[in-house]
C-alpha positions as CSV (number, residue, x, y, z in Angstrom):
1,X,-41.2,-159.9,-40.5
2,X,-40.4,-159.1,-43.9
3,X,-39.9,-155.4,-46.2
4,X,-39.9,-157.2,-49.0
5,X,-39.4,-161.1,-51.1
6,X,-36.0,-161.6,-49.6
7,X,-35.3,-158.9,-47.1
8,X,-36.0,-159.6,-43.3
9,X,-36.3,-156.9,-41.0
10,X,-33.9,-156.8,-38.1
11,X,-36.5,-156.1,-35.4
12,X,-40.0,-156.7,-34.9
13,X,-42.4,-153.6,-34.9
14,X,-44.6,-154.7,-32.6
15,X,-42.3,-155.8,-29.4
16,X,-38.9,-154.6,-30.6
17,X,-37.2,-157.9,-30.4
18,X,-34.2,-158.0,-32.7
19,X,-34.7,-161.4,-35.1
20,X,-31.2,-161.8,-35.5
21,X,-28.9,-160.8,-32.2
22,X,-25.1,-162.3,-33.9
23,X,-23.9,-162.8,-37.2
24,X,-25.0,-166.7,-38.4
25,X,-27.9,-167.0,-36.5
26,X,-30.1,-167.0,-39.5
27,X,-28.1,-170.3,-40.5
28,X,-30.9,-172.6,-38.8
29,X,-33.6,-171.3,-41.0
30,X,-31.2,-172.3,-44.0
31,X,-31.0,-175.3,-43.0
32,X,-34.0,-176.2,-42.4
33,X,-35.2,-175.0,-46.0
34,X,-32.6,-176.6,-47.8
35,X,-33.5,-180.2,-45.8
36,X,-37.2,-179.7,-46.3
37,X,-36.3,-179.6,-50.1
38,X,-34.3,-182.3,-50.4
39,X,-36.6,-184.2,-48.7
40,X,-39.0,-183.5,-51.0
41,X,-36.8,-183.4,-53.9
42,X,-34.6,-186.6,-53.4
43,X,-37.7,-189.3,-53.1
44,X,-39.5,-187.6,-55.8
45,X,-36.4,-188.3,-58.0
46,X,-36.3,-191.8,-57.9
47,X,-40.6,-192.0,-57.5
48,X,-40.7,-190.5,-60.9
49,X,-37.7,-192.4,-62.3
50,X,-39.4,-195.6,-60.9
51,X,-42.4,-195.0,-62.5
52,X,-42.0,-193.3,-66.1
53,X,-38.0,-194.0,-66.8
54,X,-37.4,-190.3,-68.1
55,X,-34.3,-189.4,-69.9
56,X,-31.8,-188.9,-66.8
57,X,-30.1,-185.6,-67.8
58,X,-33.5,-183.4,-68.3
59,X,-35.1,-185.4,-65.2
60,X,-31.4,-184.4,-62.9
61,X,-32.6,-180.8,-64.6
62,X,-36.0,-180.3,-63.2
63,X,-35.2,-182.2,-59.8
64,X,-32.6,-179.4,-59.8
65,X,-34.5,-176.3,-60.6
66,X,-37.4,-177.7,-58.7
67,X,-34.7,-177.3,-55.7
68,X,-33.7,-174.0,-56.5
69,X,-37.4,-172.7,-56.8
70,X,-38.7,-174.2,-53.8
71,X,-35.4,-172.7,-51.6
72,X,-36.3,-169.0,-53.1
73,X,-40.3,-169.7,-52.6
74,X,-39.9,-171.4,-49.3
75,X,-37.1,-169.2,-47.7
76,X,-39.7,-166.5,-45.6
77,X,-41.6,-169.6,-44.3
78,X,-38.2,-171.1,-43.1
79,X,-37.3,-167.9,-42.0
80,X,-40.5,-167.2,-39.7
81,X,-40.2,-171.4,-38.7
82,X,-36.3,-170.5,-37.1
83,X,-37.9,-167.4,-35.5
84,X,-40.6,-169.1,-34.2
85,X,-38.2,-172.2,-33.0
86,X,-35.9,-169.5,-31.1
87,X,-38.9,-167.9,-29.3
88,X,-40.0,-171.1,-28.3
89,X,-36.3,-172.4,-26.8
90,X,-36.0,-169.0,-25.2
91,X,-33.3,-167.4,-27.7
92,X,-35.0,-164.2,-29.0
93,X,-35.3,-161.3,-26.3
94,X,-35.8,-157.6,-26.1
95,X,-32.9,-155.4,-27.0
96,X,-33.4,-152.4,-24.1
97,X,-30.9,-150.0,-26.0
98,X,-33.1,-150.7,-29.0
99,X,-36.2,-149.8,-27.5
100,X,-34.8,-147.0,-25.7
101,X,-33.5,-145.0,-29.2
102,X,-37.4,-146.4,-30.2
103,X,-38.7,-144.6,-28.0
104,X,-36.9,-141.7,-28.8
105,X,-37.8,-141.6,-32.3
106,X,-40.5,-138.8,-33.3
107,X,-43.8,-140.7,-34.8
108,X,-43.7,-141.6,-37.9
109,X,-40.3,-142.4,-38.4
């Protein structure tokens, strides 16, 4: 699903379904990896400050670069997770014009 760390691929090479039909549709899968890190971030906050009283500024700190990291480490996993949820509820389809110029291409290409 993906060229590289960040960068999804607007079809899928094997069935030719485009991933991401209208602008925003991706939105879902940023969602859902921001929520699943606050979720994890927001209870390990006050688990920690319950049980060692750290200084508050560097503990706010790491809860907050913990966020960051785990939204640029989780992001292809929420990614595939929104795809996955759209095939399931019927949303992702094959794009006949699509696989029409596929076809069309030499091999190779």
């Amino acid at each position: 699903m993906f060229d590289g760390l960040l960068n999804m691929r607007k079809t899928c090479d094997v069935c030719g379904v485009r991933f991401e039909r209208q602008a925003g549709e991706s939105v879902g899968g940023m969602y859902l990896n921001l929520g699943l890190a606050e979720l994890s971030a927001i209870p390990g906050f006050f688990i920690v400050d319950a049980l060692f009283d750290p200084p508050f500024i560097p503990h706010l700190l790491f809860w907050l670069a913990y966020t960051l990291v785990f939204c640029l480490l989780f992001y292809r996993h929420a990614r595939g997770l929104w795809v996955s949820i759209a095939y399931l509820t019927g949303g992702l389809q094959t794009d006949d014009d699509y696989q029409k110029a596929r076809d069309r291409q030499p091999p190779g290409r």
